[in-house]
C-alpha positions as CSV (number, residue, x, y, z in Angstrom):
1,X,85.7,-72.8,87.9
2,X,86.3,-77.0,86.3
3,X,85.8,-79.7,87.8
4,X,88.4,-82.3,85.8
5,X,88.2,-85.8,86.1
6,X,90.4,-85.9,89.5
7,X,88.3,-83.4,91.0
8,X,84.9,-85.4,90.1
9,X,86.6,-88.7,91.4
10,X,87.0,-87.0,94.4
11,X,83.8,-85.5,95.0
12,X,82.5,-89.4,94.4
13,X,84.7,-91.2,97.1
14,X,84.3,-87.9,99.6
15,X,81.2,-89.1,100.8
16,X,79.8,-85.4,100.9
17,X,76.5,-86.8,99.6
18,X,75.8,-90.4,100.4
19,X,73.2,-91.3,97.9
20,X,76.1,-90.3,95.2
21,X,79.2,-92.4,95.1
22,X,79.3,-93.3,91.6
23,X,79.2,-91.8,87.7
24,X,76.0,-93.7,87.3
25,X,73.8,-92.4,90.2
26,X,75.4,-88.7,89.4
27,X,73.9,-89.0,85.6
28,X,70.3,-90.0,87.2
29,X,70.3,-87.4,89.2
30,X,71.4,-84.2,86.3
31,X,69.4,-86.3,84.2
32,X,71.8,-87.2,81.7
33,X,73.0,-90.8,80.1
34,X,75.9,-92.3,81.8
35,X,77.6,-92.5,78.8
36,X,77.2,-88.5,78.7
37,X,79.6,-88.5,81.5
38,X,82.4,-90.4,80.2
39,X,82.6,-88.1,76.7
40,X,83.2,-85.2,79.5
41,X,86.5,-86.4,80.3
42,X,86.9,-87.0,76.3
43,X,90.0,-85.8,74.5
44,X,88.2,-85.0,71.5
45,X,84.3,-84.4,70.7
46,X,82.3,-86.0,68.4
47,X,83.2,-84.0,65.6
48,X,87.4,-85.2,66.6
49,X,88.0,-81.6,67.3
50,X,90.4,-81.4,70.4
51,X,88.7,-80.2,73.9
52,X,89.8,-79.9,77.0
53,X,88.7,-83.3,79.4
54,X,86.5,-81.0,82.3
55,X,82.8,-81.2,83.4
56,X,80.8,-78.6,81.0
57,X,80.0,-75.2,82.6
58,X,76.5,-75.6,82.8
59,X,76.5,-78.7,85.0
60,X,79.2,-77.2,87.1
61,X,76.5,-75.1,89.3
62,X,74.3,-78.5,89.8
63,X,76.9,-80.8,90.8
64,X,78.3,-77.9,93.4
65,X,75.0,-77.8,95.0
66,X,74.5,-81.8,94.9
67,X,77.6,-82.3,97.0
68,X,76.9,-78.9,98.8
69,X,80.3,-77.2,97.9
70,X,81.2,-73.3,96.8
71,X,82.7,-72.6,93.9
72,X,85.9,-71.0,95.7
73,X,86.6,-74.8,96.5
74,X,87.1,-75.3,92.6
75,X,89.7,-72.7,92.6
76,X,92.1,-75.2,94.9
77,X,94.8,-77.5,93.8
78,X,94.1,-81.1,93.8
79,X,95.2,-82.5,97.0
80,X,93.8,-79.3,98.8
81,X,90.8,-79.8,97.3
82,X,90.5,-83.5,98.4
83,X,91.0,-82.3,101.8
84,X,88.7,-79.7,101.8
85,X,86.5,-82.4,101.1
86,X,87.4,-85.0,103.4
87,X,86.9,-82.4,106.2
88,X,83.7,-81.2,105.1
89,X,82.4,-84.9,104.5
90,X,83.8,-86.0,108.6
91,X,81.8,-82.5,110.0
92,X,79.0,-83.8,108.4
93,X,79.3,-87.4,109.5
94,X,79.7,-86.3,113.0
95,X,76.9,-83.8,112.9
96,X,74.7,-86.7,112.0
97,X,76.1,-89.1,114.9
98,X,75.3,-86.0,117.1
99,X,71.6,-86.5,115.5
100,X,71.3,-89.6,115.9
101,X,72.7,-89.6,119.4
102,X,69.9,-87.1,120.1
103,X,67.3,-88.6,118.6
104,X,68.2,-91.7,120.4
105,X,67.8,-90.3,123.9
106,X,64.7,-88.3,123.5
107,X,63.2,-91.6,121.9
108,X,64.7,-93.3,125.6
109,X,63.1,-90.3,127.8
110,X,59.9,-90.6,126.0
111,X,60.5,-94.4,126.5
112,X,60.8,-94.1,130.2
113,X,58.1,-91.0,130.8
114,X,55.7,-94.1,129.1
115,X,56.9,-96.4,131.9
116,X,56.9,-94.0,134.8
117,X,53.1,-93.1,133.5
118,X,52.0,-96.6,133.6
119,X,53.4,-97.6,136.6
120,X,52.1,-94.9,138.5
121,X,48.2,-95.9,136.6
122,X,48.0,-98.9,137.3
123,X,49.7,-99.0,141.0
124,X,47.1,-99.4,143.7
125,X,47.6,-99.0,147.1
126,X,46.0,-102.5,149.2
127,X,46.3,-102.7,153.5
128,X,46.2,-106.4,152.8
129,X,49.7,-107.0,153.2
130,X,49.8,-104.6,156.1
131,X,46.9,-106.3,158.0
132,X,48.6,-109.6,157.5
133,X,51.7,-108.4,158.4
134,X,49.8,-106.7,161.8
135,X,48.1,-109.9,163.2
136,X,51.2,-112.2,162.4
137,X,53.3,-109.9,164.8
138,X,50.6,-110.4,166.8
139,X,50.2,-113.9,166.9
140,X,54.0,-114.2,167.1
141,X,54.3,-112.1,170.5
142,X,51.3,-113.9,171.9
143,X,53.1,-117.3,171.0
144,X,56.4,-115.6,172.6
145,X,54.8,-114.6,175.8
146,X,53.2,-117.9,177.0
147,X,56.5,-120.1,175.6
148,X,59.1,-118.1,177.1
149,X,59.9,-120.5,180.0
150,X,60.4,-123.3,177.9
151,X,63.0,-121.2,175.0
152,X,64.8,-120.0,178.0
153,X,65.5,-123.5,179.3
154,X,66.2,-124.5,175.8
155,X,68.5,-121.9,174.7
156,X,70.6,-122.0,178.3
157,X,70.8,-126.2,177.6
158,X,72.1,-125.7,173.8
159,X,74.6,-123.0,175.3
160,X,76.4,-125.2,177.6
161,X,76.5,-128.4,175.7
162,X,78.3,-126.1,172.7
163,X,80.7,-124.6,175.2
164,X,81.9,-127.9,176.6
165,X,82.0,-129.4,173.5
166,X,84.0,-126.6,171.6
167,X,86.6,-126.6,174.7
168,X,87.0,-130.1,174.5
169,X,88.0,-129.7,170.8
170,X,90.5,-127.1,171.4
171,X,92.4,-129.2,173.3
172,X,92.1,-132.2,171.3
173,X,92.5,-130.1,167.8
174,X,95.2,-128.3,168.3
175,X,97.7,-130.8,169.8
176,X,101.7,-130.8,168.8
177,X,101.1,-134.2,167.1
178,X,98.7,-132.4,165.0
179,X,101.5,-130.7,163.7
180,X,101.7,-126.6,163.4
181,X,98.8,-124.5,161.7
182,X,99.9,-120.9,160.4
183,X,96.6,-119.2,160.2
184,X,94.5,-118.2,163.1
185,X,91.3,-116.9,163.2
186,X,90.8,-114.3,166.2
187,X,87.3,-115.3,166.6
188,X,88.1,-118.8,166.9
189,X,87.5,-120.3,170.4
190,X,90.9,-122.5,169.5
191,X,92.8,-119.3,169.1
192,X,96.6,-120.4,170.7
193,X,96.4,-117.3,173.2
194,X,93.1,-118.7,174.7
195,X,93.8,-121.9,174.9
196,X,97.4,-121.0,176.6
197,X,95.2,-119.1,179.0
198,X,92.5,-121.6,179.5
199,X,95.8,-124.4,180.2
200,X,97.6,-121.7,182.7
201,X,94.7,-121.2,184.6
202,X,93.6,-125.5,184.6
203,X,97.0,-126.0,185.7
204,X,97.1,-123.5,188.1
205,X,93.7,-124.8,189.5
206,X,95.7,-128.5,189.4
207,X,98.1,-127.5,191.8
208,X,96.2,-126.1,194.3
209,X,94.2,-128.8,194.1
210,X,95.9,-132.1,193.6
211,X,92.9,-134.2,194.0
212,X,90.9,-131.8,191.4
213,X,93.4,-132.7,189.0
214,X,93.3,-136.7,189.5
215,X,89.8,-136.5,188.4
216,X,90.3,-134.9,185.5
217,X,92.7,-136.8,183.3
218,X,91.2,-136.1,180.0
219,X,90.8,-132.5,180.4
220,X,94.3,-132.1,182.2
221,X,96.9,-129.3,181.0
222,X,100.0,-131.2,180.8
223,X,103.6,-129.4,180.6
224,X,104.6,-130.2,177.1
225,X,101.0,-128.9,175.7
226,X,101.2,-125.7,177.7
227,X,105.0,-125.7,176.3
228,X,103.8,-125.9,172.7
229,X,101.6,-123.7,172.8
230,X,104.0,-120.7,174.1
231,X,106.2,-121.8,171.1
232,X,103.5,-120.9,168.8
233,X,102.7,-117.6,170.6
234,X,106.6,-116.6,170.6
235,X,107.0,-117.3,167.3
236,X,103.8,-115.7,165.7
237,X,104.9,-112.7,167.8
238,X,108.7,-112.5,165.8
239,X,106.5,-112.7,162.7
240,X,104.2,-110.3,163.6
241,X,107.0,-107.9,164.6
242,X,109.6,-108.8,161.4
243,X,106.4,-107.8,159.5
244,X,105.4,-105.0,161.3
245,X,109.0,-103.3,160.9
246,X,109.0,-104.1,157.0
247,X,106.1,-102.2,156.7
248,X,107.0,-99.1,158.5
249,X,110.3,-99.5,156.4
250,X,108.5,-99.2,153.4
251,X,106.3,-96.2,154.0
252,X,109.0,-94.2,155.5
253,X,111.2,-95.3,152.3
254,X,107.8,-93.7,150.4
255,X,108.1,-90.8,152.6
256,X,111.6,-90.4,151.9
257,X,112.5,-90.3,155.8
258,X,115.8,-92.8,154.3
259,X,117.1,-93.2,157.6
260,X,114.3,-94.4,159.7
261,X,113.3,-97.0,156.8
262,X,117.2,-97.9,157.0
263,X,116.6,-99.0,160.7
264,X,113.7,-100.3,160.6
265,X,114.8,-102.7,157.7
266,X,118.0,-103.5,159.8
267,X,115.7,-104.4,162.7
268,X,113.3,-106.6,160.4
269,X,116.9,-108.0,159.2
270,X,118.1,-108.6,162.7
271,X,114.5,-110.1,163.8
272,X,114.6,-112.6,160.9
273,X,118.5,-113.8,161.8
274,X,117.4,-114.5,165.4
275,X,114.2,-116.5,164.3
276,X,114.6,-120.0,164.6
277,X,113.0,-121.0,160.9
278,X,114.7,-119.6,157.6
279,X,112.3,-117.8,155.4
280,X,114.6,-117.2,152.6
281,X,111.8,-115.3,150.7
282,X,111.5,-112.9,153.1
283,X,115.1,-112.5,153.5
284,X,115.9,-111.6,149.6
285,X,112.8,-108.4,150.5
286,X,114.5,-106.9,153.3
287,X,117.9,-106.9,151.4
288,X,115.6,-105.6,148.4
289,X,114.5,-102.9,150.4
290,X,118.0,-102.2,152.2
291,X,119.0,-102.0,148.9
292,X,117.3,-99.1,147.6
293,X,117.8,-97.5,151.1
294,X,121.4,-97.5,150.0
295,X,121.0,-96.2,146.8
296,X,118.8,-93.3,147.6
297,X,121.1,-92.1,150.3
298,X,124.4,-92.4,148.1
């Protein structure tokens, strides 16, 4: 059993005891001058007779129980022995993570026990708030009961002058001068279907009642209006269905199924030629898609 001057180097740098890294703090703690240390690794002693360069036999035991080692880990060569090391020295530093990790929760527990503890002291149940709460309820239904007429009128006023107002927007908002508006919001009174709807029915009213419809000119559902707006319905309904066929393309290209995402691309494709604007965007998808239809079936 020797520890040379390799093996003691390594011991230093292995970090297998942290409060020793250097020749210095090992000499403080065998109790020895630093200097003591350096004629270890000598060539020759004092008297120039020649000796071998190792750590002397009786300091061998101390140092082995400083950094916690056995002596069967002195019988291994060099670079096994700086591995034994490094292992040993990483165990340990995760051991003491582990610790620390521990330590660091029970101290959080203990943390929130404290919290829990004081919270539940110094909590005090007061039927304040739920009087208050009681006669305001009260006060509010009392209030409720002897103005009811009057919200009732209110409300039913407010109502009507919203509706008119809102209809007289959707026909003013929305005409073709306006130009063409791509979104839509279904809960929007303005909604193109409606307001087709809402101009069928006016004009129907108009010409069973041709002197109804001299009295209102403002309000009136002309032909080129009611045109326009069928326009905007036809066309959002290609859309609708171009994108609905590119979408069952693609899952049944997911689900394999090659020759129903082959149709319903061709459909999508045939949809898109009949459709009065160019989307060329759109196009270079489908032929994307009709592209790896191909391929997977070849």
């Amino acid at each position: 059993m020797r520890i040379d001057k390799t093996k003691l180097n390594t011991l230093l740098r292995s970090g297998l005891n942290p409060d020793i890294k250097t020749r210095k703090q090992l000499a403080a703690y065998l109790g020895l001058d630093p200097t003591s240390l350096t004629r270890w690794f000598a060539t020759r002693d004092r008297l120039g007779n020649p000796r071998y360069p190792v750590v002397p036999d009786r300091h061998v035991t101390k140092i082995l129980k400083l950094f916690n080692l056995t002596a069967e880990a002195l019988s291994l060569t060099e670079e096994q022995f700086r591995q034994h090391c490094f292992d040993l020295s990483l165990q340990y530093s995760k051991g003491q993570d582990k610790l620390a990790e521990k330590s660091a929760f029970r101290l959080e527990q203990v943390a929130q026990r404290t919290l829990t503890i004081e919270n539940y002291a110094s909590k005090k149940t007061s039927k304040l708030p739920l009087l208050i709460g009681i006669t305001l309820i009260v006060f509010f239904l009392a209030w409720f009961t002897i103005n009811r007429n009057n919200l009732a009128h209110w409300f039913s006023d407010a109502t009507s002058s919203k509706t008119t107002s809102n209809d007289n927007e959707c026909w003013l908002g929305f005409a073709s001068s306006l130009g063409d508006y791509a979104q839509d919001d279904e809960a929007d009174p303005c909604h193109y279907s409606k307001l087709l709807h809402n101009a069928i029915t006016e004009l129907k009213a108009e010409n069973n009642s041709p002197q109804r419809a001299e009295s209102s000119v403002g309000f009136g559902a002309s032909q080129n209006y009611i045109i326009f707006l069928s326009e905007q319905l036809d066309q959002r309904r290609i859309s609708n269905k171009i994108t609905l066929n590119i979408e069952l393309g693609k899952s049944a290209l997911h689900s394999k199924n090659y020759v129903a995402a082959q149709q319903y691309f061709h459909t999508a494709n045939e949809l898109l030629l009949a459709n009065n604007k160019e989307n060329r965007q759109l196009s270079a998808e489908i032929s994307a898609y009709q592209s790896k239809v191909k391929a997977a079936i070849n």
